[in-house]
ROSEPA-321938 format. One record per residue (C-alpha): x, y, z; residue in three letters. Coordinates in pm, 1 decimal, m for minus. Layout:
BEGIN
<u=X&v=Y&w=Z&res=ALA>
...
This chain:
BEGIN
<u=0.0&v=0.0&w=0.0&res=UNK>
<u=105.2&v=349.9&w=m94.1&res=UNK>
<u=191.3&v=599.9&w=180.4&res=UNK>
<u=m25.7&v=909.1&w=225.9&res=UNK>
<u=61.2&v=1206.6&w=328.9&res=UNK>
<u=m79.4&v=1486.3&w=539.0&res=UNK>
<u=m79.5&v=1851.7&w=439.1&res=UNK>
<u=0.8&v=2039.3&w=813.8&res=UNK>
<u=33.5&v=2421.0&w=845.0&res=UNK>
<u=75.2&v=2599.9&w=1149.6&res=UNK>
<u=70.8&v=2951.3&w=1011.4&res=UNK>
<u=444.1&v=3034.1&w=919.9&res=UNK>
<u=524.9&v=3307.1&w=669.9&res=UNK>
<u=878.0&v=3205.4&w=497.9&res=UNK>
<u=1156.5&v=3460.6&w=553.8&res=UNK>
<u=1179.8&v=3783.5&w=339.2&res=UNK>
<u=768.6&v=3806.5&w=257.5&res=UNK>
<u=501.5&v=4035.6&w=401.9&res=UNK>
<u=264.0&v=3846.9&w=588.2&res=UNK>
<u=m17.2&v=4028.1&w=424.5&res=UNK>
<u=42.5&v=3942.0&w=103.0&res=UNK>
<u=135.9&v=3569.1&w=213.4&res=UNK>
<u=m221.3&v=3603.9&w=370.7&res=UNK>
<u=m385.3&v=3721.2&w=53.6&res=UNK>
<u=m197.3&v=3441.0&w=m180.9&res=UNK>
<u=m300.5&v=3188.3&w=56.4&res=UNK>
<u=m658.8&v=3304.0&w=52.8&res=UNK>
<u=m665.9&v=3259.1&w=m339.2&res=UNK>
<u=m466.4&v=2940.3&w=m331.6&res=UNK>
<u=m712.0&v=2786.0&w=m69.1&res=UNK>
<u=m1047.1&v=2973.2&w=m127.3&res=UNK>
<u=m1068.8&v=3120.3&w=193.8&res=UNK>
<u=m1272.9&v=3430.5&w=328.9&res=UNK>
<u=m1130.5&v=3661.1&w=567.0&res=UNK>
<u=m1211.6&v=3465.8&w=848.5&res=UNK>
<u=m1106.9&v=3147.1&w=711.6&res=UNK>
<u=m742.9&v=3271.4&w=615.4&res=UNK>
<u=m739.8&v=3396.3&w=1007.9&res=UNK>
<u=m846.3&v=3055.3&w=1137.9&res=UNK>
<u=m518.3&v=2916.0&w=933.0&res=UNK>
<u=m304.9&v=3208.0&w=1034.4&res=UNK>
<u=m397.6&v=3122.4&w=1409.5&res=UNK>
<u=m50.7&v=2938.4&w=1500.5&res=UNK>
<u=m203.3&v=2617.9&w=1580.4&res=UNK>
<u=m104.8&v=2273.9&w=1333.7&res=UNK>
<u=m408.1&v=2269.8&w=1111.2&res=UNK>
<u=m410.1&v=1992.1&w=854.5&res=UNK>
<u=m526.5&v=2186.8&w=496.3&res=UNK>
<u=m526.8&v=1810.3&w=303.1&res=UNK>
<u=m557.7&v=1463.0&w=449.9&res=UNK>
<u=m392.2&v=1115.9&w=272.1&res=UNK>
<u=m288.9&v=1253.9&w=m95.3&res=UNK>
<u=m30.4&v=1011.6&w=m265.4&res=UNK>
<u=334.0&v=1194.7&w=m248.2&res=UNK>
<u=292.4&v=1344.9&w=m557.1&res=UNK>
<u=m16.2&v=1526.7&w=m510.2&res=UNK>
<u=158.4&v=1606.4&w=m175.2&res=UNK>
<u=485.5&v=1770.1&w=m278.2&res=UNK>
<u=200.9&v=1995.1&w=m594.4&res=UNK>
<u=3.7&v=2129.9&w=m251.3&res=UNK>
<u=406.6&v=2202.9&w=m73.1&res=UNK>
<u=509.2&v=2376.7&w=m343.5&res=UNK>
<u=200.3&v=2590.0&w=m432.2&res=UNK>
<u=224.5&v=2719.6&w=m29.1&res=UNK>
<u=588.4&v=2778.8&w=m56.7&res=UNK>
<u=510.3&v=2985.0&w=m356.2&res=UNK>
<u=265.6&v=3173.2&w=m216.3&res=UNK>
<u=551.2&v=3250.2&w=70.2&res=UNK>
<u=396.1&v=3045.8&w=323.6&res=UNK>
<u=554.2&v=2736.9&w=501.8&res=UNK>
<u=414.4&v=2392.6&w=595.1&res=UNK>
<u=497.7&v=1999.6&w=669.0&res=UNK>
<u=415.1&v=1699.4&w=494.6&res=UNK>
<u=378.2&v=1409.7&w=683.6&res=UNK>
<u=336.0&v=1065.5&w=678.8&res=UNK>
<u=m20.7&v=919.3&w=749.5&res=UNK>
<u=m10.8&v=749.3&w=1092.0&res=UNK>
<u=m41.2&v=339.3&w=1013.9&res=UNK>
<u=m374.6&v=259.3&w=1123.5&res=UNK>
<u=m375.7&v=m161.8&w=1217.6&res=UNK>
């Protein structure tokens, strides 16, 4: 079986970008409202995509990187 991957953010603008524009990319790229893009922003680990194959993992990293934001992709916890 494949592994899947979890899309985590927590809220982290990469280095050198204005957090308002960060905000306002990441409000396109994820079709959030003003309060949605706040909920995100919050600091807290928020999972934005849940079990994508690696590929479609590493497409949703690099979209939020380009939009100067940060996040992790992890590994799907084995469920037995």
């Amino acid at each position: 079986m494949a592994t899947l991957f979890n899309i985590i953010f927590e809220g982290e603008v990469a280095p050198g970008n204005d957090p308002a524009s960060v905000k306002e990319a990441m409000m396109d790229l994820l079709n959030l409202d003003a309060n949605g893009i706040e909920h995100i922003f919050a600091g807290r680990p928020i999972s934005l995509k849940k079990g994508v194959n690696a590929s479609t993992a590493e497409k949703y990293r690099k979209a939020i990187e380009t939009a100067g934001a940060l996040c992790e992709v992890e590994p799907m916890a084995d469920e037995d």
